[in-house]
mmCIF entry with sequence, helices, sheets and N, C-alpha, C, O atoms, coordinates in Angstrom:
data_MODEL
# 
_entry.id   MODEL 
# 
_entity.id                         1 
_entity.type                       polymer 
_entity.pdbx_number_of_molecules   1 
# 
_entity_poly.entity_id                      1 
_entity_poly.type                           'polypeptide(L)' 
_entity_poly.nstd_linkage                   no 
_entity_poly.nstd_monomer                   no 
_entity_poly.pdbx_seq_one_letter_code       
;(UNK)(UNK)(UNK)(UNK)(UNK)(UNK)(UNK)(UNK)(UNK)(UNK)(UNK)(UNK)(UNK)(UNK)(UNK)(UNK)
(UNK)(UNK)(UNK)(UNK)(UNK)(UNK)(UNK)(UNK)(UNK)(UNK)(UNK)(UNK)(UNK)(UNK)(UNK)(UNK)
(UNK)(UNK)(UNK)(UNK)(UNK)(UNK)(UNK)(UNK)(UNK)(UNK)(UNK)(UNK)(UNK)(UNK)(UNK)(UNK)
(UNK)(UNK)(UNK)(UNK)
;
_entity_poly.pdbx_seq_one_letter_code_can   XXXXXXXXXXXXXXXXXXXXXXXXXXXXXXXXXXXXXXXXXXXXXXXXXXXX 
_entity_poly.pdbx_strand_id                 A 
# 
loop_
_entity_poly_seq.entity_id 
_entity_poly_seq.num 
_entity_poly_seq.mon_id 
_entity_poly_seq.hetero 
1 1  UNK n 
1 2  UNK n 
1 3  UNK n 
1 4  UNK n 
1 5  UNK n 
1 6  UNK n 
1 7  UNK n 
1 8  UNK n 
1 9  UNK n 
1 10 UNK n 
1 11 UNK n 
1 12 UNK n 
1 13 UNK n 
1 14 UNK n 
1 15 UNK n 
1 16 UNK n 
1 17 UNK n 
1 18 UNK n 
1 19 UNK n 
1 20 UNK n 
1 21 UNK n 
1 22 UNK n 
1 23 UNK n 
1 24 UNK n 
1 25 UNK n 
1 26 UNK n 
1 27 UNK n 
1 28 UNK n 
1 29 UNK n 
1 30 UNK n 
1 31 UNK n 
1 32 UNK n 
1 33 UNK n 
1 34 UNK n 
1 35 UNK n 
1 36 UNK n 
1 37 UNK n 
1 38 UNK n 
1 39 UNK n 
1 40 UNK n 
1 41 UNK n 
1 42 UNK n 
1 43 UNK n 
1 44 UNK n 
1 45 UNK n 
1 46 UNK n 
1 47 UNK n 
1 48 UNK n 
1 49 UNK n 
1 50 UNK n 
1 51 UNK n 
1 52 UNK n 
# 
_struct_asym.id          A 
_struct_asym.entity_id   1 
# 
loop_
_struct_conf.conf_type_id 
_struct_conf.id 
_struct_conf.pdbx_PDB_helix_id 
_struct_conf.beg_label_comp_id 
_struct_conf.beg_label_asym_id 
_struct_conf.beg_label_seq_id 
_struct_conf.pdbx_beg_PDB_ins_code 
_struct_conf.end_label_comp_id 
_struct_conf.end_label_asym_id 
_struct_conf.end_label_seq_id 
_struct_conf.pdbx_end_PDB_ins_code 
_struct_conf.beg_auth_comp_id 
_struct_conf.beg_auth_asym_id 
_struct_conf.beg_auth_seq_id 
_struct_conf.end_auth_comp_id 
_struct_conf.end_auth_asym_id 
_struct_conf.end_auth_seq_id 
_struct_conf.pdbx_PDB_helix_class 
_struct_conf.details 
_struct_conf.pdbx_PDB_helix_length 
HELX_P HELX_P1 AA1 UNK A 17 ? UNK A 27 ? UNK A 17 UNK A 27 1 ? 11 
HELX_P HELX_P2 AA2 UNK A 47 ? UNK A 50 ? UNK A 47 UNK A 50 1 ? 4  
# 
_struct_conf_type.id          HELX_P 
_struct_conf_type.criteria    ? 
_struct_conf_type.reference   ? 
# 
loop_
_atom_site.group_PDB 
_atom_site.id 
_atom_site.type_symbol 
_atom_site.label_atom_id 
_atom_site.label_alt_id 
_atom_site.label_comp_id 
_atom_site.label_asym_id 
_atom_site.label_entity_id 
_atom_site.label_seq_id 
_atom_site.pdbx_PDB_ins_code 
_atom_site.Cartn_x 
_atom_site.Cartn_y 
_atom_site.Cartn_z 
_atom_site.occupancy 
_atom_site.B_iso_or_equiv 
_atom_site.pdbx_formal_charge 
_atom_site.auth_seq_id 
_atom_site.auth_comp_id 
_atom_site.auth_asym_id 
_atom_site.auth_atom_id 
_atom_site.pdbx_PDB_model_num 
ATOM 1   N N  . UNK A 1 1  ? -68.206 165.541 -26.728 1.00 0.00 ? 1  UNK A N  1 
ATOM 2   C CA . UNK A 1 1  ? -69.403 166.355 -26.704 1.00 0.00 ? 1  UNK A CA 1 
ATOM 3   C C  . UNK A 1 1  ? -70.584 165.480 -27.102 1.00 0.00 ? 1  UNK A C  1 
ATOM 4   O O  . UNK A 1 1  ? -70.574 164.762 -28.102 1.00 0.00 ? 1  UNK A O  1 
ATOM 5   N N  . UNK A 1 2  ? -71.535 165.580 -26.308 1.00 0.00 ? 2  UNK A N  1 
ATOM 6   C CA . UNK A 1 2  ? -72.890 165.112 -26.995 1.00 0.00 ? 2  UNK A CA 1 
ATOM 7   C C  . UNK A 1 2  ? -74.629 165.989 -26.479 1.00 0.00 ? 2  UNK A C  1 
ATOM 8   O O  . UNK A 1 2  ? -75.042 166.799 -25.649 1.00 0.00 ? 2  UNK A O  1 
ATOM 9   N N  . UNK A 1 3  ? -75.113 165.199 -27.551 1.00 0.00 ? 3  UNK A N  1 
ATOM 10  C CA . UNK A 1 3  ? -76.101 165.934 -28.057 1.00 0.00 ? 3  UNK A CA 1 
ATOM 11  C C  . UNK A 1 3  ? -77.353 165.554 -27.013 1.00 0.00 ? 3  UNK A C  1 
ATOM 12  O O  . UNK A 1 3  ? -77.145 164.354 -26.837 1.00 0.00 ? 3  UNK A O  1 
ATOM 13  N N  . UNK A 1 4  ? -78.676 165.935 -26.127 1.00 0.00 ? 4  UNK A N  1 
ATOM 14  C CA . UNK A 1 4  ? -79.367 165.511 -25.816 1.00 0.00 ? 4  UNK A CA 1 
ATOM 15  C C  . UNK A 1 4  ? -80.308 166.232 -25.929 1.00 0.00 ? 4  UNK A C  1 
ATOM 16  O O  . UNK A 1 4  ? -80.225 167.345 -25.411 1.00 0.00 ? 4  UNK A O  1 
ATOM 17  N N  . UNK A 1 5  ? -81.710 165.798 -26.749 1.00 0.00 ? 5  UNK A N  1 
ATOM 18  C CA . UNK A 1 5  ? -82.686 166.449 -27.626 1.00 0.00 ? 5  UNK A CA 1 
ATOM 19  C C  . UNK A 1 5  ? -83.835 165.564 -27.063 1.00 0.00 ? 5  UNK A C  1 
ATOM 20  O O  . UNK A 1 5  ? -84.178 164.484 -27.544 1.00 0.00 ? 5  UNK A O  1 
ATOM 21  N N  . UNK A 1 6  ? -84.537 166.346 -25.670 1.00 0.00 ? 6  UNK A N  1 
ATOM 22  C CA . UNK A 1 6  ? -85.884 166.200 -25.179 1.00 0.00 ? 6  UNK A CA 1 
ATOM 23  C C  . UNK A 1 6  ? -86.999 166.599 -25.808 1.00 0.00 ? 6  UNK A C  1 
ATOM 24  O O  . UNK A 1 6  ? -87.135 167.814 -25.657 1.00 0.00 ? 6  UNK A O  1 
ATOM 25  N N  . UNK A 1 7  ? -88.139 165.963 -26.655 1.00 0.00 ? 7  UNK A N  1 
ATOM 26  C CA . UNK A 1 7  ? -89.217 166.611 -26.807 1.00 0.00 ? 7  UNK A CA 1 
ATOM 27  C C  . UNK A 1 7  ? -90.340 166.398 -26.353 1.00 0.00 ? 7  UNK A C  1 
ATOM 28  O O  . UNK A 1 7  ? -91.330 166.929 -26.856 1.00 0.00 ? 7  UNK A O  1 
ATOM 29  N N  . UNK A 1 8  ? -90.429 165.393 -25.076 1.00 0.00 ? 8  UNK A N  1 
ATOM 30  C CA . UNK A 1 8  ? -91.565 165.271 -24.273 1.00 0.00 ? 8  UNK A CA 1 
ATOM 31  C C  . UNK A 1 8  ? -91.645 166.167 -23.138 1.00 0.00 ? 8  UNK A C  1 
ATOM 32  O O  . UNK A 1 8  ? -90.710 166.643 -22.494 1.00 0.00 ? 8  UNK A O  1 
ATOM 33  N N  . UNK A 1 9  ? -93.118 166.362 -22.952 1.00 0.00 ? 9  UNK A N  1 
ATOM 34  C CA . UNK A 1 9  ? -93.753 167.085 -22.622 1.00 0.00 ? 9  UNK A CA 1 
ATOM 35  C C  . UNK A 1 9  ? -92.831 166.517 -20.786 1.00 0.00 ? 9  UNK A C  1 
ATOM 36  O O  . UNK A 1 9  ? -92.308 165.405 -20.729 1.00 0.00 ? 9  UNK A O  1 
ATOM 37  N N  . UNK A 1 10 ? -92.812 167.329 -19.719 1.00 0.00 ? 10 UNK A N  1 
ATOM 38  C CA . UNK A 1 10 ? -92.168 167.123 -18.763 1.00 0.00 ? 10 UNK A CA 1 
ATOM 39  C C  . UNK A 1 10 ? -93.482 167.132 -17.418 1.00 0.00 ? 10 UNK A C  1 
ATOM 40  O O  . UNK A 1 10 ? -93.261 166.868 -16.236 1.00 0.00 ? 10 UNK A O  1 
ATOM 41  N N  . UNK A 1 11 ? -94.819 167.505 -18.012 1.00 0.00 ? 11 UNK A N  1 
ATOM 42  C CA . UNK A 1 11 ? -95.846 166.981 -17.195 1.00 0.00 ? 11 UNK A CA 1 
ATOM 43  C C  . UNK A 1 11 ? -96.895 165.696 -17.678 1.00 0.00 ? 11 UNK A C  1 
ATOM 44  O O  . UNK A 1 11 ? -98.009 165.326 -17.307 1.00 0.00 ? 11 UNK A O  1 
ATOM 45  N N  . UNK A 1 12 ? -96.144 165.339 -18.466 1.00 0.00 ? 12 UNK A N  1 
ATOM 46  C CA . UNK A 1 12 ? -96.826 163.917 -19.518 1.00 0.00 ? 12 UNK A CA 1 
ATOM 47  C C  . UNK A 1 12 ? -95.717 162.767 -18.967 1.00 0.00 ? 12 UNK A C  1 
ATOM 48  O O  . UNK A 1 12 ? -94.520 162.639 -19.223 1.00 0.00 ? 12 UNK A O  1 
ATOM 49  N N  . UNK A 1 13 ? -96.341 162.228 -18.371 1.00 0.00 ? 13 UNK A N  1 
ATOM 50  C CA . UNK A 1 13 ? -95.724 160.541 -17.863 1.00 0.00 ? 13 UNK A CA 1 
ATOM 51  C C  . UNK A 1 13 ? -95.385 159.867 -19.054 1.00 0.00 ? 13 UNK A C  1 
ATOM 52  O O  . UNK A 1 13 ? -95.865 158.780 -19.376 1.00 0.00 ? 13 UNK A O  1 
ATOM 53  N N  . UNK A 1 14 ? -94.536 160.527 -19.730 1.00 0.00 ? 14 UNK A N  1 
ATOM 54  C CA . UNK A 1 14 ? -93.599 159.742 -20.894 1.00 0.00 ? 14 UNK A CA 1 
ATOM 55  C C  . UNK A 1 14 ? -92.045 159.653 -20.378 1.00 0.00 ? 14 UNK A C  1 
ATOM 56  O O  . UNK A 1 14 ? -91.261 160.238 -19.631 1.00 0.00 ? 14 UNK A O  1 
ATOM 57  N N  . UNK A 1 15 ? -92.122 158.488 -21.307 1.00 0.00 ? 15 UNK A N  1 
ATOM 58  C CA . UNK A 1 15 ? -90.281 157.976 -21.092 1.00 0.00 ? 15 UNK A CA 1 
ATOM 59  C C  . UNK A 1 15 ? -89.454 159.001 -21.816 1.00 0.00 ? 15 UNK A C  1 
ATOM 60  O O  . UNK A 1 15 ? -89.466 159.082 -23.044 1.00 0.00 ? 15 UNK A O  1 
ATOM 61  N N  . UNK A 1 16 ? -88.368 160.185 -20.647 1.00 0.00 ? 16 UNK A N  1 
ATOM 62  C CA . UNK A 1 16 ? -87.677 160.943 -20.947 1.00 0.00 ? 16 UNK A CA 1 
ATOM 63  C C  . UNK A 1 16 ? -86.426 160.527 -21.117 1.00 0.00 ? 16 UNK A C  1 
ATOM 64  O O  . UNK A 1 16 ? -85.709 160.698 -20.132 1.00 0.00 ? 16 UNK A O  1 
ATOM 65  N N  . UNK A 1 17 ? -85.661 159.768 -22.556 1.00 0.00 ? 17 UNK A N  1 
ATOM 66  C CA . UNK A 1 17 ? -84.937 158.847 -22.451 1.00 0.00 ? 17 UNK A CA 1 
ATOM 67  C C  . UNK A 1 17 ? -83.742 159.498 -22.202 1.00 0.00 ? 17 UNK A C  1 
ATOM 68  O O  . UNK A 1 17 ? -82.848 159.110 -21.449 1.00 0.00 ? 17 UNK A O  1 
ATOM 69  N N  . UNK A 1 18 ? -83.770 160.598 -22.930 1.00 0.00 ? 18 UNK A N  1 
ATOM 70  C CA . UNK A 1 18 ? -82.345 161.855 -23.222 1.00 0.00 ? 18 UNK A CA 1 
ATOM 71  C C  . UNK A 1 18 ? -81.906 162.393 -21.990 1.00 0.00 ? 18 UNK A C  1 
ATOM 72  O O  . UNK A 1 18 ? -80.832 162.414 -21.388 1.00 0.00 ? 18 UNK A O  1 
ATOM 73  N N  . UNK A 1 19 ? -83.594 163.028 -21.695 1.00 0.00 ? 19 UNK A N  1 
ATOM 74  C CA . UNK A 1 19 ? -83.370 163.903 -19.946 1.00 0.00 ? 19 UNK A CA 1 
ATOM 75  C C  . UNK A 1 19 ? -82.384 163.312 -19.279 1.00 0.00 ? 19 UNK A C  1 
ATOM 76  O O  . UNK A 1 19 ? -81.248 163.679 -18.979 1.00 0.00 ? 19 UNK A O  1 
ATOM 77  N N  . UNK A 1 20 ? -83.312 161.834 -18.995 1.00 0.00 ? 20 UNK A N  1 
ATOM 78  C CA . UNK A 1 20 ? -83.219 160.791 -18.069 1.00 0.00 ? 20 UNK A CA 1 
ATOM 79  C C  . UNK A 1 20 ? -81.038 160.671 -18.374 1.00 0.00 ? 20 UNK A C  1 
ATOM 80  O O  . UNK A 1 20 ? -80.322 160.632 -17.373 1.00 0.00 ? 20 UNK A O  1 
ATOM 81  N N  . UNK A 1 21 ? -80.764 160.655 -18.986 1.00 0.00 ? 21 UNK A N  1 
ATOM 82  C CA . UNK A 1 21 ? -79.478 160.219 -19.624 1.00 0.00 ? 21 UNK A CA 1 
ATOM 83  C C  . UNK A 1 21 ? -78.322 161.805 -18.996 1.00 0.00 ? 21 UNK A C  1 
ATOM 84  O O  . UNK A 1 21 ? -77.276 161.816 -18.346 1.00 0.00 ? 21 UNK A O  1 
ATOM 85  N N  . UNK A 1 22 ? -79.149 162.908 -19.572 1.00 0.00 ? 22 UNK A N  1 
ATOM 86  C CA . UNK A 1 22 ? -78.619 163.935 -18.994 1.00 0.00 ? 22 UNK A CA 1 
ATOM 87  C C  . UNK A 1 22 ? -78.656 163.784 -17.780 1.00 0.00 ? 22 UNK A C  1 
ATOM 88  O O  . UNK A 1 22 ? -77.544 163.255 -17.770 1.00 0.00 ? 22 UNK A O  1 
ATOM 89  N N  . UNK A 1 23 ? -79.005 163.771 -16.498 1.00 0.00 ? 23 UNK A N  1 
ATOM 90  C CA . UNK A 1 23 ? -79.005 164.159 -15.080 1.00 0.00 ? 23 UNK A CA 1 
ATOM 91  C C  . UNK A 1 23 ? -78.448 163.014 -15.053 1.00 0.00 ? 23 UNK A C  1 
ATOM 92  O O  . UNK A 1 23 ? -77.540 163.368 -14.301 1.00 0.00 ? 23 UNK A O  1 
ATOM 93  N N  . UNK A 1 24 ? -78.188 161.745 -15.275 1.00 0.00 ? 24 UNK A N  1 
ATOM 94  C CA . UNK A 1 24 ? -77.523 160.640 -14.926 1.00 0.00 ? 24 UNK A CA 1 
ATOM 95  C C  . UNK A 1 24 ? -75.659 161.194 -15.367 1.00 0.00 ? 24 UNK A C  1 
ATOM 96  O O  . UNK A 1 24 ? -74.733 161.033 -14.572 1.00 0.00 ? 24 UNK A O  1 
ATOM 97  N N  . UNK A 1 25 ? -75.509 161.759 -16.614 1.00 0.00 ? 25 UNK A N  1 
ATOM 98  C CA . UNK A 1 25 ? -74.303 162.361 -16.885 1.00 0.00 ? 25 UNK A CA 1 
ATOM 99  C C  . UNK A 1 25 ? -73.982 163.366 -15.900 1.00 0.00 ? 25 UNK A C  1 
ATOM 100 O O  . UNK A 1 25 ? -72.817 163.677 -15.654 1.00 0.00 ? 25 UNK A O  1 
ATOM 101 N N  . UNK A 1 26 ? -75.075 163.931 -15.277 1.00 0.00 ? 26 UNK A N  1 
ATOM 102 C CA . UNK A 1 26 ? -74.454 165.002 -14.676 1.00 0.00 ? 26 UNK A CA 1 
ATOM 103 C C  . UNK A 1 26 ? -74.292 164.800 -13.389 1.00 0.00 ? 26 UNK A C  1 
ATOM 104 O O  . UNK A 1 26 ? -73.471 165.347 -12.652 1.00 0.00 ? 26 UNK A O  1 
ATOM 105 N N  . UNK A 1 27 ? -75.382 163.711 -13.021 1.00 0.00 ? 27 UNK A N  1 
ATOM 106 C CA . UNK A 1 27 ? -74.538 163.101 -11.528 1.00 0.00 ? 27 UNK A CA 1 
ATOM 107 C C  . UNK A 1 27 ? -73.182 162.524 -11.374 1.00 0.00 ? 27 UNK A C  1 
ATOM 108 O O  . UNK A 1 27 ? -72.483 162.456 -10.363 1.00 0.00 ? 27 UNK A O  1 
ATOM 109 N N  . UNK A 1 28 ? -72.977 162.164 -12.454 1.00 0.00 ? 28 UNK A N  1 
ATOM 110 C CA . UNK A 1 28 ? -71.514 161.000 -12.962 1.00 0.00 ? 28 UNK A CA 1 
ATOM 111 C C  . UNK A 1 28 ? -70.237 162.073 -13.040 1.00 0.00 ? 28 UNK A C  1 
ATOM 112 O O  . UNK A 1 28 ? -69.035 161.807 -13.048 1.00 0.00 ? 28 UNK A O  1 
ATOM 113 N N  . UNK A 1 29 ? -70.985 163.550 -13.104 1.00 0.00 ? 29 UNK A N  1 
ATOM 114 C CA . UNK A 1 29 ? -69.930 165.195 -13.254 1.00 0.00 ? 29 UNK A CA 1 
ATOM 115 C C  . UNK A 1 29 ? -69.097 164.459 -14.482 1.00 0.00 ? 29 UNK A C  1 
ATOM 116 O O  . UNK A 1 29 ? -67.896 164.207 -14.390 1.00 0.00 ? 29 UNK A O  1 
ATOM 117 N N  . UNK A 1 30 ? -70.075 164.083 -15.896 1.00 0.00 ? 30 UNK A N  1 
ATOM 118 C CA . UNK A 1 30 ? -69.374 163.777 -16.978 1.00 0.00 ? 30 UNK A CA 1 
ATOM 119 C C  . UNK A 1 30 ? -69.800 165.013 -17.592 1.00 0.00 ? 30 UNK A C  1 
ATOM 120 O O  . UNK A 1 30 ? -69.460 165.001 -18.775 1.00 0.00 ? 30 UNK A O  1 
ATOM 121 N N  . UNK A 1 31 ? -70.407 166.081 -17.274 1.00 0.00 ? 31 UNK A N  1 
ATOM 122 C CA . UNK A 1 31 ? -70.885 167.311 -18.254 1.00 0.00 ? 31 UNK A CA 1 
ATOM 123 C C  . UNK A 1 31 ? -69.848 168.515 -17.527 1.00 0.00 ? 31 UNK A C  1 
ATOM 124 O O  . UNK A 1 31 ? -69.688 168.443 -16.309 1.00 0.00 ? 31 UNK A O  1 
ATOM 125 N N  . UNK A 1 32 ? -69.301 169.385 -18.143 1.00 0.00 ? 32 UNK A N  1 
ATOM 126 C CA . UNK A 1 32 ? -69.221 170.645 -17.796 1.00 0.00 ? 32 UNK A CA 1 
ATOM 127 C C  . UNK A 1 32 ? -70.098 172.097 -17.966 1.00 0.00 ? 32 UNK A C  1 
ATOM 128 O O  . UNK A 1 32 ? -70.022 173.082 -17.232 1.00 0.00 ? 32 UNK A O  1 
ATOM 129 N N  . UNK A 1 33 ? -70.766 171.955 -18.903 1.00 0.00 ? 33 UNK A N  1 
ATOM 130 C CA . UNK A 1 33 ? -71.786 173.116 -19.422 1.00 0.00 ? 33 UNK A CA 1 
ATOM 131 C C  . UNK A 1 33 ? -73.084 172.809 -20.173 1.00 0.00 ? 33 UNK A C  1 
ATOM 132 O O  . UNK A 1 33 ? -72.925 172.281 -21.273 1.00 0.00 ? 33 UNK A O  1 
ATOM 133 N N  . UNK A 1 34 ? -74.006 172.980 -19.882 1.00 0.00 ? 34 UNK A N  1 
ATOM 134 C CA . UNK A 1 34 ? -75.137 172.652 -20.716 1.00 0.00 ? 34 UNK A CA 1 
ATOM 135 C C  . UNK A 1 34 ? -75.994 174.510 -21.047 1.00 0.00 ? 34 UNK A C  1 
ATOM 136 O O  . UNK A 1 34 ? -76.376 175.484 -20.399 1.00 0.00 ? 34 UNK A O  1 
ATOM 137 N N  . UNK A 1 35 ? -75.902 174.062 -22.399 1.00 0.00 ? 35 UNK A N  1 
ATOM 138 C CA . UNK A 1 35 ? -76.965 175.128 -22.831 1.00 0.00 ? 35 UNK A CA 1 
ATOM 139 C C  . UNK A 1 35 ? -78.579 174.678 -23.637 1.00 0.00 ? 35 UNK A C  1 
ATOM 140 O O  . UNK A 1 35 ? -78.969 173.831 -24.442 1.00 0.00 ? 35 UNK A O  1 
ATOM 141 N N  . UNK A 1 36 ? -78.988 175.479 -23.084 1.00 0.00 ? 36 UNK A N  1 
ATOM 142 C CA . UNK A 1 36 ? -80.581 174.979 -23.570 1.00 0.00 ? 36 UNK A CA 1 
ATOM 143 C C  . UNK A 1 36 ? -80.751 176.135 -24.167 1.00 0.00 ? 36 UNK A C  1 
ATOM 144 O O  . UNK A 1 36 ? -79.855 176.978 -24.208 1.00 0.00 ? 36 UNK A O  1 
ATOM 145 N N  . UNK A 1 37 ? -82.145 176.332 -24.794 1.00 0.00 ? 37 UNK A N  1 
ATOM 146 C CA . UNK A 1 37 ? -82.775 176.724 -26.043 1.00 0.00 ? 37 UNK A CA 1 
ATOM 147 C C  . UNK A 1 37 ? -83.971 177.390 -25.103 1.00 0.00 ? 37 UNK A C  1 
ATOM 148 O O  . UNK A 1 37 ? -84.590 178.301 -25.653 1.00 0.00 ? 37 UNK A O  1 
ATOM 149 N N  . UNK A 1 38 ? -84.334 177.076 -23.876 1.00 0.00 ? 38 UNK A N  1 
ATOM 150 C CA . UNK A 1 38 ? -85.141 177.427 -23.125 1.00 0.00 ? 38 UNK A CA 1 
ATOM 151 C C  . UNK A 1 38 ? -84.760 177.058 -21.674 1.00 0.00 ? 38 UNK A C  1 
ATOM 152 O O  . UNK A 1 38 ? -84.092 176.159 -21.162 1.00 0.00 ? 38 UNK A O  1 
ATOM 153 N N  . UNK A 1 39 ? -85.282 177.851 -21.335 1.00 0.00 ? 39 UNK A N  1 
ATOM 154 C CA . UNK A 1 39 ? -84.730 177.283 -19.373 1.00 0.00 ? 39 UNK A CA 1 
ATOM 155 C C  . UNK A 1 39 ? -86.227 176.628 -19.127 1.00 0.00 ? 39 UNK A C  1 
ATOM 156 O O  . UNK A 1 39 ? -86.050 176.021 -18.070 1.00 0.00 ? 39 UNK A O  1 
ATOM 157 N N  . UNK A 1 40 ? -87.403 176.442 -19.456 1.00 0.00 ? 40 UNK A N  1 
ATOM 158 C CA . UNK A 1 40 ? -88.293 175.972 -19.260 1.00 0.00 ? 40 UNK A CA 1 
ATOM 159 C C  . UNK A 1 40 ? -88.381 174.506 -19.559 1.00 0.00 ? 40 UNK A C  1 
ATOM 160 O O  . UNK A 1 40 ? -89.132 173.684 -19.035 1.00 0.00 ? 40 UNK A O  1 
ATOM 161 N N  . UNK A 1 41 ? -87.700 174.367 -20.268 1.00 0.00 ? 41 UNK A N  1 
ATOM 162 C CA . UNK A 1 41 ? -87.605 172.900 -20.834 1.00 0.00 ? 41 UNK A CA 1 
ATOM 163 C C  . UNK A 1 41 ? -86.645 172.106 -20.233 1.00 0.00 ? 41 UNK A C  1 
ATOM 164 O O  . UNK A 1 41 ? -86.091 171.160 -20.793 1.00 0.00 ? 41 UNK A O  1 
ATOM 165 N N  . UNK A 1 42 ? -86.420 172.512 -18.988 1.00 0.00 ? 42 UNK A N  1 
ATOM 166 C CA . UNK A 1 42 ? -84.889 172.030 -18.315 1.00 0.00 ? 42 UNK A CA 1 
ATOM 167 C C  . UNK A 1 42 ? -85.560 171.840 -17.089 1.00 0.00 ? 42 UNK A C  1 
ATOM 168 O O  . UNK A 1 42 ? -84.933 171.033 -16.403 1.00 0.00 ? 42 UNK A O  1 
ATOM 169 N N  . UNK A 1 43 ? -86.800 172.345 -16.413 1.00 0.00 ? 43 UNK A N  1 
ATOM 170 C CA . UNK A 1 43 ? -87.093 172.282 -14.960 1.00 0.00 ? 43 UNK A CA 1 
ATOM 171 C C  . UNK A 1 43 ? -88.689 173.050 -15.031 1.00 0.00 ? 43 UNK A C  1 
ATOM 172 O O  . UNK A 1 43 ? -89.167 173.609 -16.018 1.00 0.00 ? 43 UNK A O  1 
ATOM 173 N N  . UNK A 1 44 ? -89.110 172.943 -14.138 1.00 0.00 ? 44 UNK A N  1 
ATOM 174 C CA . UNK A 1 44 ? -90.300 173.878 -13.987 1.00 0.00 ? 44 UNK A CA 1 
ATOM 175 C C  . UNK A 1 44 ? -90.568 175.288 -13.824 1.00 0.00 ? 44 UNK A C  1 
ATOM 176 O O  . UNK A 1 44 ? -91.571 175.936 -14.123 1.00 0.00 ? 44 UNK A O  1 
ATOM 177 N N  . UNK A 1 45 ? -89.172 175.735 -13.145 1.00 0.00 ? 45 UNK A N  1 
ATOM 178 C CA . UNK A 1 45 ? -89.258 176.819 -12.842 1.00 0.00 ? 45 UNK A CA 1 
ATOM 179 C C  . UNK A 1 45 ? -87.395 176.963 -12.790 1.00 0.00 ? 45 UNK A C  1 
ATOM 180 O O  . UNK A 1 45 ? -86.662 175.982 -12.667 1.00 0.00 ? 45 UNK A O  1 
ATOM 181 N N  . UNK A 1 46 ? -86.807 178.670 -12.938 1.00 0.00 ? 46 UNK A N  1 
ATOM 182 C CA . UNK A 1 46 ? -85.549 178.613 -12.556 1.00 0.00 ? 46 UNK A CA 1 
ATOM 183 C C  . UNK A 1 46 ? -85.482 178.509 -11.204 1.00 0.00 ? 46 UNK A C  1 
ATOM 184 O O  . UNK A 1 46 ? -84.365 177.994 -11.165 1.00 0.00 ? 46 UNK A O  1 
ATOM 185 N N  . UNK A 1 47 ? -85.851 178.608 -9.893  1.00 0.00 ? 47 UNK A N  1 
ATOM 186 C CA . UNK A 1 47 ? -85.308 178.143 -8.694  1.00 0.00 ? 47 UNK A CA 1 
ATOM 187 C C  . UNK A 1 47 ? -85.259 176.719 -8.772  1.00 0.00 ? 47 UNK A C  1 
ATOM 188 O O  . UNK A 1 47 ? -84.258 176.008 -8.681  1.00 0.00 ? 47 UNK A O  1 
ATOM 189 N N  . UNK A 1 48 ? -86.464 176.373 -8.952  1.00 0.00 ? 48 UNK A N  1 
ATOM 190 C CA . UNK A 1 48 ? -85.849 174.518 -8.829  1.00 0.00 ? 48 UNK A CA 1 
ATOM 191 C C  . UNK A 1 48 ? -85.149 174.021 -10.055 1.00 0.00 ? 48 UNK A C  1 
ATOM 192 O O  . UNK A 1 48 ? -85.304 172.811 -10.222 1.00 0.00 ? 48 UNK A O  1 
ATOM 193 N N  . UNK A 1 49 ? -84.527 174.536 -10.827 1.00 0.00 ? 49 UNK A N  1 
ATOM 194 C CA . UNK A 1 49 ? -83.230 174.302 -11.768 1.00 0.00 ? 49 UNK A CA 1 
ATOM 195 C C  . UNK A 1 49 ? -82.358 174.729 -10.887 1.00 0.00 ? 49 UNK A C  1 
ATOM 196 O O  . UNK A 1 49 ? -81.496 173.940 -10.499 1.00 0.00 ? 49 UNK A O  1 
ATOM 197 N N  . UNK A 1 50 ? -82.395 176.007 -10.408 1.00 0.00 ? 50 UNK A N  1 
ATOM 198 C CA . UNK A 1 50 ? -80.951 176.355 -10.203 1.00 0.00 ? 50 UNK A CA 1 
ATOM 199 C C  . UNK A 1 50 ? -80.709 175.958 -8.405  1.00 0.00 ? 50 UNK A C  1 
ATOM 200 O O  . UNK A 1 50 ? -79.875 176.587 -7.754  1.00 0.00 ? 50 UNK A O  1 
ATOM 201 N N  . UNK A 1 51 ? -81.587 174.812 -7.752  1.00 0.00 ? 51 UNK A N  1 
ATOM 202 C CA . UNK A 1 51 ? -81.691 174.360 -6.716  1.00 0.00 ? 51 UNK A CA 1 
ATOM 203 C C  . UNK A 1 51 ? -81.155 172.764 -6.999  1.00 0.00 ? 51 UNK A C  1 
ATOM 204 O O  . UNK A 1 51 ? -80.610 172.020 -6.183  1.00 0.00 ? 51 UNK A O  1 
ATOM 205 N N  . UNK A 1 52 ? -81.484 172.492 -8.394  1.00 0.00 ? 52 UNK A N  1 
ATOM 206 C CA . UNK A 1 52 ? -81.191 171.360 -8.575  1.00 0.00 ? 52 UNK A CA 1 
ATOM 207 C C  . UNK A 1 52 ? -79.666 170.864 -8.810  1.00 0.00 ? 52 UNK A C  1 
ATOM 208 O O  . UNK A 1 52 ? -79.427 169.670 -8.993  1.00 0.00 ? 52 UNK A O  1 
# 
């Protein structure tokens, strides 16, 4: 299990080191479930999360 704790802003051209690490795990299908604290903080909107 591990932990990935984003707190940059996702329309601020900052280095998303965690994000960046998550979607790389999840292309790799090393994740089975992710829960967030917000669905906003995961995508812009839920269609393009749940498109993604």
């Amino acid at each position: 299990m591990d932990t990935y704790i984003d707190i940059a802003s996702g329309k601020a051209k900052s280095n998303r080191k965690a994000f960046n690490r998550l979607i790389k795990d999840c292309e790799e299908k090393n994740i089975e479930i992710i829960i967030t604290k917000n669905i906003s903080r995961f995508g812009r909107d839920t269609v393009e999360v749940l498109e993604g």
